[in-house]
C-alpha positions as CSV (number, residue, x, y, z in Angstrom):
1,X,0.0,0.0,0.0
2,X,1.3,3.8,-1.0
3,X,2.3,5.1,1.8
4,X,0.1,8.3,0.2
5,X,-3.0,6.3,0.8
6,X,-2.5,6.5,4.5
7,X,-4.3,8.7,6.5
8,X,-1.8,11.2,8.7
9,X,-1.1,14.3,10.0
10,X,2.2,16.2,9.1
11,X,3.7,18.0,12.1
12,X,2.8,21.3,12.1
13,X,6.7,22.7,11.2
14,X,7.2,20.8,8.3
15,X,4.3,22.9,7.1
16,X,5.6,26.1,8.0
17,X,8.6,24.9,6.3
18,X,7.0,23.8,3.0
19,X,5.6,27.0,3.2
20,X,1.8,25.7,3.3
21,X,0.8,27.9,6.9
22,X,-0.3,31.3,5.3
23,X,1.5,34.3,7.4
24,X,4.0,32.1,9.5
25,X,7.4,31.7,8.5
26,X,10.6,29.5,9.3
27,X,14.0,31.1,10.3
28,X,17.2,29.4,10.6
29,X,19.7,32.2,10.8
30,X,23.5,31.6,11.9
31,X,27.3,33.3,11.2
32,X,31.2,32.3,12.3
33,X,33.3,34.5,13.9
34,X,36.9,32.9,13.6
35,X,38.7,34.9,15.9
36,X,37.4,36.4,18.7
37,X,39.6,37.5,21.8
38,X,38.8,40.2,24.6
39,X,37.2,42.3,22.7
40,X,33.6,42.2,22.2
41,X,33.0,41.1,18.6
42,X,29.4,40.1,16.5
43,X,29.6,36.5,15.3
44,X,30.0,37.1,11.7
45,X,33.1,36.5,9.2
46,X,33.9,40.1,8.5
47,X,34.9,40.6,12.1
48,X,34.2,43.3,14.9
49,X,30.8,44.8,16.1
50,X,28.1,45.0,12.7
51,X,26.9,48.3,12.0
52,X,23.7,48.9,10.8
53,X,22.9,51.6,8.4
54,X,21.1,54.5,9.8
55,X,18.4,54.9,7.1
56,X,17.7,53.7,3.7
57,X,20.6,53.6,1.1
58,X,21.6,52.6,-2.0
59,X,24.0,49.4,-1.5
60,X,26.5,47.8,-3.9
61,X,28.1,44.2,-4.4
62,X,32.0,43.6,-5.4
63,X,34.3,40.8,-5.3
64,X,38.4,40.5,-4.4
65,X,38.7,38.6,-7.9
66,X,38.5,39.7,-10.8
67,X,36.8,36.5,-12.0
68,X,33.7,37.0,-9.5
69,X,31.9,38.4,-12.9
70,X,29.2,37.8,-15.2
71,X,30.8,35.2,-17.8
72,X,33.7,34.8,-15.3
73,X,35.0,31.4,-13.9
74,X,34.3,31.8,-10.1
75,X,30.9,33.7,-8.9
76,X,28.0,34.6,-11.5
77,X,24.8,35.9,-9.4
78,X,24.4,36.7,-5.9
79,X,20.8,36.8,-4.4
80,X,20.6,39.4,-1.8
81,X,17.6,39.8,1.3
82,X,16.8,41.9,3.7
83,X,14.8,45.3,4.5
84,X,13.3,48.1,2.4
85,X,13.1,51.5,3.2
86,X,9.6,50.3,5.0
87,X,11.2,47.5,7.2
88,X,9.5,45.2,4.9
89,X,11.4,42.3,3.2
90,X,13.1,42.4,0.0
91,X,15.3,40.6,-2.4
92,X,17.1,41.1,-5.3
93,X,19.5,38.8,-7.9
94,X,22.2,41.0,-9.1
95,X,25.0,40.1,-11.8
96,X,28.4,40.4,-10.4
97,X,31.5,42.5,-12.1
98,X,34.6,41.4,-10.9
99,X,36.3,44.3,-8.7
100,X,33.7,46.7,-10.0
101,X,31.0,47.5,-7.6
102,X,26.9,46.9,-8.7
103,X,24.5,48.4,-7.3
104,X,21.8,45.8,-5.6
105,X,18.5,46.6,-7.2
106,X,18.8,49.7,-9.7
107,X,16.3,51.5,-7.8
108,X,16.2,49.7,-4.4
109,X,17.2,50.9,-1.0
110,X,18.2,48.7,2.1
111,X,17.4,49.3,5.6
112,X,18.6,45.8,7.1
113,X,20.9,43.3,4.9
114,X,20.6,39.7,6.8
115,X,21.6,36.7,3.9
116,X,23.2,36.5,0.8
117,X,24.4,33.8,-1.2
118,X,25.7,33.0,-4.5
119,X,23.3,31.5,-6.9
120,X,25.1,30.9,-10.8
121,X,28.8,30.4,-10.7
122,X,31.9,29.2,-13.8
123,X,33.5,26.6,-14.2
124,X,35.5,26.8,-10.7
125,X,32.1,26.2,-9.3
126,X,32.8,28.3,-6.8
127,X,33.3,32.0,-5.6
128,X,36.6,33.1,-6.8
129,X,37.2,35.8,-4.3
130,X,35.9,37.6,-0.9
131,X,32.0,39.3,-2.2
132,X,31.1,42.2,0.1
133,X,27.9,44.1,0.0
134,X,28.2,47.5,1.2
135,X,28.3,51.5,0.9
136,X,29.7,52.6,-2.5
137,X,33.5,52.9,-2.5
138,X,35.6,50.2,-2.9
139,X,39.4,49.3,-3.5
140,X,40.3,46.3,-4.8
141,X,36.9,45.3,-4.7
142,X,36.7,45.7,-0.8
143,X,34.6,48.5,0.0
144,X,35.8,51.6,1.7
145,X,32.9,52.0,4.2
146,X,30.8,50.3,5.6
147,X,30.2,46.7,4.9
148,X,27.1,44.8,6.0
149,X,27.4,41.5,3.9
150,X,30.1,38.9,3.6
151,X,30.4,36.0,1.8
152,X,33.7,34.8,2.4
153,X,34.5,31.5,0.9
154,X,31.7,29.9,2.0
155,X,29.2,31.0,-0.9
156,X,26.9,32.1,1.6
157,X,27.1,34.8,4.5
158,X,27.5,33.8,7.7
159,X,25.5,36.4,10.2
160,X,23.9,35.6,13.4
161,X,21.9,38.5,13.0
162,X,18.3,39.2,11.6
163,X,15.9,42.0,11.9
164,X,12.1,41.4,13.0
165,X,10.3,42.3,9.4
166,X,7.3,45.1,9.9
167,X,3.8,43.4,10.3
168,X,5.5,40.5,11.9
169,X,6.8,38.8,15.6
170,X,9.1,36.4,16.0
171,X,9.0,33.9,18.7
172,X,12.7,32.0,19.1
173,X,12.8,28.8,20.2
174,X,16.5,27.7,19.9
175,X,19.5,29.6,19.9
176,X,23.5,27.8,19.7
177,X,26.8,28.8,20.5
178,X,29.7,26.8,19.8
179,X,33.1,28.3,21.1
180,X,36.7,26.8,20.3
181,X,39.5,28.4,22.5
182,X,43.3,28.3,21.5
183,X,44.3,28.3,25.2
184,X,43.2,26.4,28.8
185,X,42.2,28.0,31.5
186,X,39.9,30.8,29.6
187,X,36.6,31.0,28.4
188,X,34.1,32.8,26.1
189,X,31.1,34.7,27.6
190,X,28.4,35.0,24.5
191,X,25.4,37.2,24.0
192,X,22.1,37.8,22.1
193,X,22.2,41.3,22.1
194,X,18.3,42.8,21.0
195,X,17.3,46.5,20.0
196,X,13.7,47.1,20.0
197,X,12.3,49.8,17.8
198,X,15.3,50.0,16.0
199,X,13.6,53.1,13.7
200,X,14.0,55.0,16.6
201,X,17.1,57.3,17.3
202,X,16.6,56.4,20.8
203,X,16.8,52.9,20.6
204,X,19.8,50.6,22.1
205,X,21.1,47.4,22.5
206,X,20.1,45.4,25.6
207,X,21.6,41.9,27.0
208,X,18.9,39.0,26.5
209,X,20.9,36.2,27.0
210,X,24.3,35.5,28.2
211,X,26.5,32.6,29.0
212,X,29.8,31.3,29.9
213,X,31.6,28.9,27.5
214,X,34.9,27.0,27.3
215,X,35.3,24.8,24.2
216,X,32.2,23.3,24.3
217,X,29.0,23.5,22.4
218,X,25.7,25.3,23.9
219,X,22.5,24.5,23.0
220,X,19.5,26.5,24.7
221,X,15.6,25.0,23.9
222,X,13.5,27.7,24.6
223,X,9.8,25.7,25.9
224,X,8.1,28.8,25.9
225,X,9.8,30.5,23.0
226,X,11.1,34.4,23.5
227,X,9.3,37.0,21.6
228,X,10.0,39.5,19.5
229,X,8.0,42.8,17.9
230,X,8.6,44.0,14.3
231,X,11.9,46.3,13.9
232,X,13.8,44.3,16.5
233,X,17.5,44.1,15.5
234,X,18.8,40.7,17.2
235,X,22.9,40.1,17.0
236,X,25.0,37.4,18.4
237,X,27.9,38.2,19.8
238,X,31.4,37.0,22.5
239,X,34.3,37.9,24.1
240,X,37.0,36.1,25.7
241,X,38.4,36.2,29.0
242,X,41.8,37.0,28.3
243,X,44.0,39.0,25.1
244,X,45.8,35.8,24.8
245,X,43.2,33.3,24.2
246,X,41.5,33.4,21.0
247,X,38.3,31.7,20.0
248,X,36.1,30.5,17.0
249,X,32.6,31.1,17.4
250,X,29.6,30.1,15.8
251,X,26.1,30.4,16.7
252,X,22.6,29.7,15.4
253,X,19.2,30.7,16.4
254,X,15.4,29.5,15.2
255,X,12.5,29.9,15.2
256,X,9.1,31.5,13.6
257,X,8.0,34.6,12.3
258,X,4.1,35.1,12.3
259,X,2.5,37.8,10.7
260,X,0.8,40.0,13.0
261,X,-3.4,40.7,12.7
């Protein structure tokens, strides 16, 4: 007998996954930080505390190679997502050109950036270089100011950030930390940092979660998840214990994101 023919009920995430709950969404976000020491860093592979930008802006895509282009050997396309001007989601494909910047969306502007990754590559099969999404102004392909995407050599960024979308709440039920320290007898404390209301001047960064960590893996199930409103800015971040000990980290969080109404 097909096993179609039998009568069951699907767990309620693999609908949300497949997309088939109208208004309730599945997030999986997560980054690397490679080396972290006593100095508070976010967990991402550019390194150092994320800046967001301030308002709405025009943001461009380059690559450290050359061949990162549209008939080159290494990277192709890059489909970008994140925020509009209206803190609602948006995405755009956009043709790379080497060293060259291109702007993302001819006529878009970004609020929040949160994922990336390449979609059409060569015959390296495989970025060739370093892509960065940020302000215009680059050398060498890297940009000059700020940065808020990249992709490293991974074909994919790795942020343990996101943004709450307007109109939506997101209710977290897991959230990882993995730390691997180059020296005994130091640990990592890490964070999820949140900012509510981040389109408000006022707004700050407040401690949610924090926790101690030698190398080790920490895994927190959340039974009644934590909730959060529309325009909440959520970042991941550590710090060692000492100048001398460095760390890898890598976190993850997930959860839902329901439309609100």
């Amino acid at each position: 007998m097909s096993c179609n023919n039998v009568n069951r009920e699907l767990p309620f995430s693999l609908d949300v996954a497949a997309g088939k709950i109208p208004g309730v969404n599945a997030l999986y976000k997560f980054g690397d930080n490679p080396a972290i020491t006593n100095t508070e860093e976010t967990i991402w592979t550019q390194g150092g505390i994320y800046v967001y930008p301030t308002s709405a802006e025009a943001v461009y895509i380059s690559s450290s190679d050359v061949n990162d282009t549209s008939a080159g050997t290494g990277a192709r396309t890059v489909k970008v997502f994140g925020l509009d001007a209206n803190w609602e989601l948006q995405e755009e494909t956009v043709t790379l050109n080497g060293q060259t910047q291109v702007r993302v969306g001819a006529s878009l502007t970004w609020i929040r950036i949160f994922r990336a990754f390449v979609v059409t590559v060569g015959s390296g099969g495989t970025a060739a270089g370093n892509i960065y999404i940020g302000q215009t102004g680059a050398s060498g392909g890297v940009p000059t100011g700020n940065i808020y995407a990249n992709l490293n050599t991974s074909n994919q960024t790795q942020l343990a950030l996101w943004t709450v979308p307007a109109g939506y709440t997101f209710y977290m039920d897991k959230l990882i930390f993995s730390v691997a320290l180059s020296s005994a007898n130091n640990y990592a404390t890490v964070k999820l940092n949140v900012r509510p209301d981040a389109d408000l001047a006022t707004s700050l960064f407040r401690t949610t979660v924090i926790q101690t960590v030698q190398s080790n893996q920490l895994t927190l199930d959340f039974d009644y998840p934590i909730v959060f409103t529309e325009k909440t800015d959520l970042q991941c971040r550590a710090v060692t214990s000492s100048a001398s000990a460095t760390a890898g980290v890598s976190a993850s969080f997930e959860g839902a994101y329901i439309l609100n109404g």
